[in-house]
Structure formats: structure tokens, C-alpha cells
C-alpha positions as CSV (number, residue, x, y, z in Angstrom):
1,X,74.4,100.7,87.2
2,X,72.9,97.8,88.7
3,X,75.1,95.5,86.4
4,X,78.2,97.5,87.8
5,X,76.8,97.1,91.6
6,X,76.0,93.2,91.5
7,X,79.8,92.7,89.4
8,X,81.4,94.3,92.1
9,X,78.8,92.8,95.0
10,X,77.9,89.8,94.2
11,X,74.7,88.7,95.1
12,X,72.4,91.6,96.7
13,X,68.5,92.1,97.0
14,X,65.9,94.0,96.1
15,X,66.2,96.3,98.8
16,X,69.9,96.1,99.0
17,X,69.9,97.8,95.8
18,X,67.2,100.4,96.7
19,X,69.4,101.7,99.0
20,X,71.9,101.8,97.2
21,X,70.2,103.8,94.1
22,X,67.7,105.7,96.0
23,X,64.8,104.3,94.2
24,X,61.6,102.7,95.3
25,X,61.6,98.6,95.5
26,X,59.3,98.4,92.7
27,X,61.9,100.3,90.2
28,X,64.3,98.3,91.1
29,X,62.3,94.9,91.4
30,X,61.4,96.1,87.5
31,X,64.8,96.9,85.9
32,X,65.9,93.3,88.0
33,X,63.4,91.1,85.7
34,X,64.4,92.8,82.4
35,X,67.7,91.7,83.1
36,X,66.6,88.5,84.2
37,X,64.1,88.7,80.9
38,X,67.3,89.5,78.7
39,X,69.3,86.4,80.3
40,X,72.0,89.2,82.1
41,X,70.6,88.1,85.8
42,X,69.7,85.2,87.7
43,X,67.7,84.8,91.1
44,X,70.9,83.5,93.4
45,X,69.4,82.5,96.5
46,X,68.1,84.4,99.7
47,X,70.1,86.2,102.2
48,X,70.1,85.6,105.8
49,X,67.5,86.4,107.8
50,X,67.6,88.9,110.3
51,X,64.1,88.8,111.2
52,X,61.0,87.6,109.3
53,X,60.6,86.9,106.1
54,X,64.7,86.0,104.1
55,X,64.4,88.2,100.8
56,X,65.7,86.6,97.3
57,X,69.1,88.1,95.9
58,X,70.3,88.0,92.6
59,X,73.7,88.4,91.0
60,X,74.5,88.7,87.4
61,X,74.6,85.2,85.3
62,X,78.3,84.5,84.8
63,X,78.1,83.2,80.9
64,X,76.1,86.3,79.8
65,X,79.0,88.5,78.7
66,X,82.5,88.3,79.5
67,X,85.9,90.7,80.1
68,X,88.7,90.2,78.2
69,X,91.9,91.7,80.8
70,X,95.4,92.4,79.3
71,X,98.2,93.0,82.2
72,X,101.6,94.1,80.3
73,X,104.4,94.9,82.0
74,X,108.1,95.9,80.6
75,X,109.2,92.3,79.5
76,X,105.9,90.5,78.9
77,X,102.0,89.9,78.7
78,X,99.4,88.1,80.2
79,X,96.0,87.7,78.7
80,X,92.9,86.3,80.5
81,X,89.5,86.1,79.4
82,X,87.0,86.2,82.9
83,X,83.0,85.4,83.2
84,X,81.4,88.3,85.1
85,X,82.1,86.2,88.1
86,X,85.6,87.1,87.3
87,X,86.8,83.4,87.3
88,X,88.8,82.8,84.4
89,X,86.8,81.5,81.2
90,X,89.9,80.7,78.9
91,X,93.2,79.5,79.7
92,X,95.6,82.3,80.5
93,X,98.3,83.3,78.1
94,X,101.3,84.9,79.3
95,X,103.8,85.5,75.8
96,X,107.2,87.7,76.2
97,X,106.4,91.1,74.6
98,X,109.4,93.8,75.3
99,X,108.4,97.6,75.1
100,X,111.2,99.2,75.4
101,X,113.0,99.6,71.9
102,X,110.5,97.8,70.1
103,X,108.8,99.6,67.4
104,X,106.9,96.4,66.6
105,X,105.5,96.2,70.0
106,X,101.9,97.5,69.5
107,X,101.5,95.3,66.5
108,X,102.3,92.3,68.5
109,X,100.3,93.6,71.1
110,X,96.9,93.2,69.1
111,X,98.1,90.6,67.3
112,X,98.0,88.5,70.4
113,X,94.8,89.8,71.4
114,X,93.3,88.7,68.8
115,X,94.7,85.2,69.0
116,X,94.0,84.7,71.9
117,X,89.9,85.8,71.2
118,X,90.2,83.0,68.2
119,X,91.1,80.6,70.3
120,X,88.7,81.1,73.1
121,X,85.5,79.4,72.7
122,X,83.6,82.2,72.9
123,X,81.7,84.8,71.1
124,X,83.7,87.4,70.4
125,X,80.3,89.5,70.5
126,X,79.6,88.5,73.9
127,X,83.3,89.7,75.5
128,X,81.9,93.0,76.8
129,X,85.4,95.1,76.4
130,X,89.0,94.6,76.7
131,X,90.9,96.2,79.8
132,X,94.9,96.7,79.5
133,X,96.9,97.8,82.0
134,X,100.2,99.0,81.0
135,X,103.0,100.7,82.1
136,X,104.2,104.4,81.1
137,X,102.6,108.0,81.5
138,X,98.6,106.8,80.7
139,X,96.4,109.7,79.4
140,X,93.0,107.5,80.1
141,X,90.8,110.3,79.0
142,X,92.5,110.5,75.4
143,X,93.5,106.8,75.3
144,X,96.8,107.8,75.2
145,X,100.5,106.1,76.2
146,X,103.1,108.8,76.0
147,X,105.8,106.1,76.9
148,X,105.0,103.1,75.1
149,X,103.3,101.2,72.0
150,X,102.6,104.3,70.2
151,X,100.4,104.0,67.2
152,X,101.4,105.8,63.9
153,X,99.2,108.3,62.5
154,X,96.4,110.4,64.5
155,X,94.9,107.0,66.2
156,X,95.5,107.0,69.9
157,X,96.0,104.0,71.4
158,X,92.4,102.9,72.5
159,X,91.3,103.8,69.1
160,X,94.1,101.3,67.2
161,X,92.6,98.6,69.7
162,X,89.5,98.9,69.4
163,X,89.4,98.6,65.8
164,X,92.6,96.0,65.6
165,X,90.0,93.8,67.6
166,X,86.6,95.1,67.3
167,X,86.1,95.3,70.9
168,X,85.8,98.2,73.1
169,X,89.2,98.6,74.7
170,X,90.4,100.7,77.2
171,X,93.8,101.1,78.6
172,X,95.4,102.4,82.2
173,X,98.6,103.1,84.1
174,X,99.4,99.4,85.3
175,X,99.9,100.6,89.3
176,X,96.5,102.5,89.3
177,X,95.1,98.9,87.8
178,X,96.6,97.5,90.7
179,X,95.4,100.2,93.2
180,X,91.5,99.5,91.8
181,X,91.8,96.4,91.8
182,X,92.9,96.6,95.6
183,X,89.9,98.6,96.3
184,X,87.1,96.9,95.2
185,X,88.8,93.3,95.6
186,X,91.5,93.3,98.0
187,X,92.2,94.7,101.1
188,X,91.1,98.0,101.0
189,X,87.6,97.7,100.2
190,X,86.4,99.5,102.9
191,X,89.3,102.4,103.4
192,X,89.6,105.8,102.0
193,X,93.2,106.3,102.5
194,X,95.4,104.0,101.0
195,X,99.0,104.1,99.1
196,X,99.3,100.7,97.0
197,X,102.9,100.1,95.7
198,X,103.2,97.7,92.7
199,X,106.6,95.8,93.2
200,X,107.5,94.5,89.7
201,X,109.9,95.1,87.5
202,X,109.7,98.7,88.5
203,X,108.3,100.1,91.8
204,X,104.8,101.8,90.6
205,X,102.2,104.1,93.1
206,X,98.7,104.2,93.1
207,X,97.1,105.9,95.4
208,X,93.5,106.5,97.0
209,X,92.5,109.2,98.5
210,X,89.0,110.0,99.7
211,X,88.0,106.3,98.2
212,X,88.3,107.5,94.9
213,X,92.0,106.6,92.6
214,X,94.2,110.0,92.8
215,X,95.6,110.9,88.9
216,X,96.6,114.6,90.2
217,X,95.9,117.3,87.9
218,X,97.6,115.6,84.2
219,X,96.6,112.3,85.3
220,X,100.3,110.9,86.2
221,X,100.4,111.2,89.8
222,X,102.1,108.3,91.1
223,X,105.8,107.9,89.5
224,X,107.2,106.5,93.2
225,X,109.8,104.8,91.1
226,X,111.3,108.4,90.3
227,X,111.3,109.6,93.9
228,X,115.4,110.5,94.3
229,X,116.4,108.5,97.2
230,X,120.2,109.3,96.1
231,X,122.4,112.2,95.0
232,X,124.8,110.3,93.0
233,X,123.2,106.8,92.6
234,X,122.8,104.6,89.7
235,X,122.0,106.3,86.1
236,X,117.8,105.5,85.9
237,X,116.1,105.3,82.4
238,X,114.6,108.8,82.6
239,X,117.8,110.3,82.7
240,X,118.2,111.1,86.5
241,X,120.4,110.2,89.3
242,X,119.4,108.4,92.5
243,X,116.4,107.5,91.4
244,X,114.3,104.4,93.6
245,X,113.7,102.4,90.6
246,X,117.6,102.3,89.2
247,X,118.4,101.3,92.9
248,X,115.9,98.8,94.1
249,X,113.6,97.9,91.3
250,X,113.6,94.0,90.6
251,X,115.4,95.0,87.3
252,X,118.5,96.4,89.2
253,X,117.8,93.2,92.2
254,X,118.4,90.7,89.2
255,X,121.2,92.5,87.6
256,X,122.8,92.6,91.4
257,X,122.4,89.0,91.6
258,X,124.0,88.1,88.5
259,X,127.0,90.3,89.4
260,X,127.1,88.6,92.6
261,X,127.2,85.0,91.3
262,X,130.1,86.0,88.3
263,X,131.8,87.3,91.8
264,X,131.8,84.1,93.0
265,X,128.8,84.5,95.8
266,X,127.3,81.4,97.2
267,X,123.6,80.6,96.2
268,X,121.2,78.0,94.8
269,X,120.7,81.0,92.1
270,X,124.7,79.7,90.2
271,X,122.3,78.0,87.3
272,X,120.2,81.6,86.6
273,X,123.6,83.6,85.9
274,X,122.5,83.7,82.1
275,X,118.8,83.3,82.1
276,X,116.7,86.4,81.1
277,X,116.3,89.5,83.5
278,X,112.4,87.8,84.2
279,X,113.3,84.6,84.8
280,X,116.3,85.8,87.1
281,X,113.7,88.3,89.0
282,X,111.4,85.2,89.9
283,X,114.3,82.6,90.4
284,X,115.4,85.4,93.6
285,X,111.9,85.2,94.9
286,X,111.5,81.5,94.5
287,X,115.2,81.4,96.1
288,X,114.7,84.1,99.3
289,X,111.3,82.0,100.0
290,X,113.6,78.5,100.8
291,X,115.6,80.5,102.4
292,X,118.3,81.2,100.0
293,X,120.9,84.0,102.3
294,X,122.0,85.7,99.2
295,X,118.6,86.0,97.5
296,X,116.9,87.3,101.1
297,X,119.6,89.8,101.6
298,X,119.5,91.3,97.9
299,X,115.3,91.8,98.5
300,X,116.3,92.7,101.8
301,X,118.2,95.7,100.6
302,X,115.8,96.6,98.1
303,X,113.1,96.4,100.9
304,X,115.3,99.4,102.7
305,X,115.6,101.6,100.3
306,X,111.9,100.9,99.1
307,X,110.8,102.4,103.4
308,X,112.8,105.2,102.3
309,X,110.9,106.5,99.5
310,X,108.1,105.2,101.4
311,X,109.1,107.4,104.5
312,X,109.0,110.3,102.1
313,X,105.3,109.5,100.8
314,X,103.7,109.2,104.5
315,X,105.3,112.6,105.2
316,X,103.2,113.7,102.5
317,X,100.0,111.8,102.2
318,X,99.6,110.2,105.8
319,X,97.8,107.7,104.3
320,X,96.0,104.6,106.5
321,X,97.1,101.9,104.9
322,X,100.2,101.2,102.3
323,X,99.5,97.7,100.6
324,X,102.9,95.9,98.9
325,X,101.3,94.3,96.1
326,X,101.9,93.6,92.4
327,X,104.4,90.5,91.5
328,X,106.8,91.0,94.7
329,X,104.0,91.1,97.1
330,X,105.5,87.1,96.9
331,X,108.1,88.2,99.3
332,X,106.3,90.9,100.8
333,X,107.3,88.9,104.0
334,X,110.5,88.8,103.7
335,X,110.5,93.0,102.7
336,X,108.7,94.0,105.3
337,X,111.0,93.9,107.9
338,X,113.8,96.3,106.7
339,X,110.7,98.6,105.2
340,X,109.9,98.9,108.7
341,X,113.6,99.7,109.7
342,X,113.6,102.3,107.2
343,X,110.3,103.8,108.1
344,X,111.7,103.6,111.8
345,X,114.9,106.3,110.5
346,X,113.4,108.2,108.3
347,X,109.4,108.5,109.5
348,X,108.4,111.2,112.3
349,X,106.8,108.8,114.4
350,X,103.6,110.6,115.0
351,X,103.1,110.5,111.3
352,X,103.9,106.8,110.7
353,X,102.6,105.1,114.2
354,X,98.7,104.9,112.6
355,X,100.0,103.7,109.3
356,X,99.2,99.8,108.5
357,X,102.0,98.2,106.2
358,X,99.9,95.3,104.9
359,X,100.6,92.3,102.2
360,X,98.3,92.0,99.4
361,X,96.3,88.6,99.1
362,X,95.5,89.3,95.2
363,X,99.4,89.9,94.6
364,X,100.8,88.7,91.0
365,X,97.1,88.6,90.0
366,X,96.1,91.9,90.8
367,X,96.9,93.7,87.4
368,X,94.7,91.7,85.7
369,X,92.2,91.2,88.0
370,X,92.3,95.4,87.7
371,X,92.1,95.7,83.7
372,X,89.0,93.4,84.0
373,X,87.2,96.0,86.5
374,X,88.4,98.5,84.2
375,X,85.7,97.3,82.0
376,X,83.5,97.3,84.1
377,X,84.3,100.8,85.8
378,X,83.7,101.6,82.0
379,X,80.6,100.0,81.3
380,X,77.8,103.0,82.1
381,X,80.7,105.3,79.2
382,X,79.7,106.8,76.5
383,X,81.0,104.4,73.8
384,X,80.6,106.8,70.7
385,X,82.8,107.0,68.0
386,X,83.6,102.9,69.6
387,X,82.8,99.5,68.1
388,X,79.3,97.9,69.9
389,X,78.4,94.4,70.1
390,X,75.0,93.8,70.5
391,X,74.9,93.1,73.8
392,X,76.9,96.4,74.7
393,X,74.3,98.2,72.0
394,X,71.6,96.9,74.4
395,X,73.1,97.8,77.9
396,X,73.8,101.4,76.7
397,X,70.8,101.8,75.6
């Protein structure tokens, strides 16, 4: 637990931490030096004073173990391998891995993985878990995907993992990733009520309430992208109608764009007409942030109907704060203006008035940076039945 505190702290004393764990300075001050003994702490300085004597802090030695974080999203992966410092260790990967339709997708899933852990120059028995955050319906207690890269056989997902790689893996919905990663990184590190949308490729929710990530009672709570914002909208991939994802995702934005340019609309965006859906999705954001009219007003309608749905959750949760994050937190800017039109329509305004729209700082990065505290929001579990290195053996024990 004090690894978990000074990972997610930084740098904290003595008495900081007895506080913290209700237990007497000389417990503490004991368990510090075994970690400093087995080369997992360092001494890091002392704090500021605030009256007599400045007490020594310490913070967990960045080369003792690392996190290996996996972000995958519909049309691709990124892999980064982080010191417990989280700065990157390794050069990050990002390789184009589509789930949908691929049967072959899990495969090349691990298959990168492990690559990529052959290539680093590090000890594989020194990377103390992987973290993946993934789209889909994510069973974390069974280690289970229900919509994508399912493993033949009785494996579940985290088990096919962690013995493709030999490291203890553990998976999660990709918008509560991005919610965690909010919580104890970004902006909400001291709220209790906050909705966190992930603008990608879809339009993902995760939500905390209480300070704690909200799963509701299956564990899927959070499919904003399914809200029905329409009666007779576009046809979604579920199989419904209307819903907020087949009308403003960044999927549908990027397929509006093309259509737009084959129509014969004016924009720096001509050249992207036969690129990739990806590369067309981050050509708009690049293009709305010069200024491009076509690009802002395509985002801007997406930003509209995006305050609708959003209209609909703060009728139901009230919440403090609602963070735009994920990879179009880029334009948040540039969304947040007809969001706020929307919320103005469609919000009671006693409900809405104390709600803070905000733009995340961590933005395309916060995925990953959320599969790496995954780990580490892991690393007290009971790792039976898993593969230990040795230095996990000795911090379970």
C-alpha cells in the first residue's frame, strides 16, 4: 500500500504516510527502509517547512520495476512501457490493429506485446504488469471482453495474456481507463462527482461517483454512445436507431467529411478524401484547429448533439464536473461552445448552472496513462492462478 500511495503521490514523508495508514511513525519509518533495503525506495529530499525541523520524503526509485500500458481503440494500438515515475521508459509504439471483423485480432494483439517487451531494454522480470484498456462490454472481475478479441477455448482474456506474455495482465473498459486516469492524474483529483466523456472514435462514459469509478450493477455502466438522441437517425452498429455514436462519433464526423469533399465542399481536407477513416478523423482536428470552416462546422455539429446526450446525463447524475477528454479533447475548444448551446435547450437550468464543463490537460494520452494505473490499482490483488516475477513474488508477499 505504501508503493500504491507514493506511485500515485509522489514524494511524501514519514508522517504523511502515518496519516494516511493510521499507523504509528515508527511502522511506517520501518516498512520505508525495507523498501529502501530492497532498492524499491529512495530518500527524495525534504518537504517544506512549516515550522521547525523540514522532515525527509521519499518516493519510489523510478528504474525499480516498470508498467507496461496498452491503449487499443477500434482502428489501432498504442504500447508504452513507463518507469514508476510514469515517464515513458521505451519508445512508444502505435501499430494499426482493427477489432471489428478480425478474428486474428487477439493474436496480433499479444504478438505485439511481446515485440514490443523484446525490444525494450528491459527486464522483462522487472515490468510489474501489463494494463490494456480496450473498448467493448469489459467484465474486469472475470477478465472478460464480450465484444472484442475473444480467446478460443475456456481462457478468458486476462488469462490468454498473461500467459501469451508471462506477465500479469489486466484489462478494462477503455472510458473507465480514461475516467481513472482523470482521477488520480488530471483534473479531477480532488472531486467526487465527475462524468468523463472519452471523444474518440466512439463517444465512451466513465463516470465517478462518490470518488470511487461507477460500473453499475454488471459492470457496464457507461455506454453514452448508445444514449438515443434520434427516432429515426442513422443505423448504429448495435442495431439501433438514433443512437449518439452513429450521429456524432468521429467515425460518422470523418465519413461526413468525405461525403462533403466528393460534393464538392471547399476545405484544406480535398487531399484526405481517400485516406483511412483515422487518418481522416485527425486531418479534421488538425484542419478545425487552423481554422479550416468546413472542418469546425462538422465538430461543431458533432459538439451539439454530443450537449444533448449530455443534457440527458446531468438530468440524471447532476454531476460537478463533466471532463471532454480522450483523443478529441484536441478540439475540446472548439466543441465546447455548441455543447453549451445544447445544454442551454435541453438542461433545466437549476440542474446544469453548478456543472463545470472542463477540457482535459492529459487528453490523447489519458488511455494509457489509465492502463498504467491499472497496474498499479492492481498491485495489493491476489495474483493466484497468475504468472509472478520475482519482484511481484516479493511485493505480495
Amino acid at each position: 500500500m505504501i508503493i500504491k500511495e507514493l506511485y500515485f503521490e509522489g514524494a511524501l514523508s514519514c508522517a504523511e504516510l502515518s496519516e494516511l495508514f493510521s499507523r504509528s511513525i515508527p511502522i511506517i519509518s520501518k516498512a520505508i527502509n525495507e523498501l529502501i533495503a530492497e532498492g524499491m525506495a529512495i530518500e527524495q529530499g525534504h518537504a517544506p517547512s512549516s515550522g521547525g525541523r523540514r522532515p525527509q520524503t521519499y518516493a519510489l526509485k523510478p528504474d525499480a520495476l516498470y508498467i507496461l500500458a496498452v491503449a487499443v481503440d477500434q482502428l489501432s494500438t498504442r504500447i508504452q512501457l513507463f518507469d514508476l515515475l510514469n515517464k515513458p521508459a521505451a519508445d512508444q509504439w502505435n501499430v494499426t490493429l482493427e477489432l471489428l471483423n478480425n478474428p486474428d485480432s487477439l493474436l496480433s494483439l499479444a504478438g505485439y506485446i511481446n515485440q514490443y517487451i523484446a525490444g525494450a531494454a528491459v527486464d522483462p522480470d522487472k515490468i510489474a504488469g501489463i494494463g490494456i484498456g480496450m473498448p467493448g462490454f469489459v467484465d474486469i472481475n472475470q477478465g472478460i471482453n464480450y465484444t472484442y478479441l475473444n480467446p478460443e477455448g475456456d481462457q478468458t482474456l486476462t488469462e490468454y495474456l498473461t500467459q501469451s506474455t508471462g506477465i500479469a495482465t489486466y484489462i478494462d473498459n477503455d472510458s473507465s481507463l480514461i475516467a481513472l486516469a482523470e482521477q488520480k492524474f488530471g483534473l479531477t483529483r480532488s472531486q467526487d462527482s465527475v462524468m468523463v466523456i472519452n471523444l474518440g472514435w466512439g463517444i465512451g462514459l466513465g463516470m465517478i461517483v462518490d470518488g470511487r469509478i461507477f460500473r453499475g450493477h454488471d459492470g457496464f455502466a457507461g455506454e453514452f454512445s448508445h444514449i438515443p438522441i434520434s427516432e429515426d437517425g442513422a443505423l448504429c452498429v448495435c442495431g439501433k436507431q438514433g443512437c449518439l455514436e452513429a450521429e456524432a462519433s468521429m467515425l460518422v464526423v470523418a465519413k461526413k467529411a468525405r461525403e462533403g469533399i466528393i460534393q464538392g465542399k471547399l476545405s484544406t481536407l480535398q487531399s484526405m478524401k481517400d485516406e483511412s477513416p483515422e487518418k481522416m478523423g485527425d486531418a479534421i482536428m488538425e484542419a478545425a484547429c487552423t481554422g479550416d470552416q468546413f472542418a469546425i462546422d462538422l465538430l461543431s455539429e458533432a459538439g451539439y448533439r454530443i450537449g444533448k446526450a449530455l443534457a440527458i446525463l446531468i438530468h440524471i447524475m447532476n454531476p460537478g464536473t463533466i471532463i471532454l477528454s480522450g483523443r478529441g479533447a484536441k478540439v475540446g475548444k472548439i466543441l465546447l461552445a455548441p455543447i453549451q448551446h445544447a445544454l442551454n435547450k435541453y438542461c433545466i437550468p437549476r440542474l446544469a448552472v453548478n456543472t463545470n464543463l472542463l477540457i482535459s490537460e492529459l487528453g490523447y494520452n489519458s488511455q494509457i496513462i489509465g492502463a498504467a494505473v491499472l497496474v498499479m490499482e492492481n498491485f495489493d490483488r491476489d495474483l493466484q492462478h497468475q504468472v509472478l516475477t520475482p519482484n511481484q513474488a516479493i511485493m505480495e508477499k
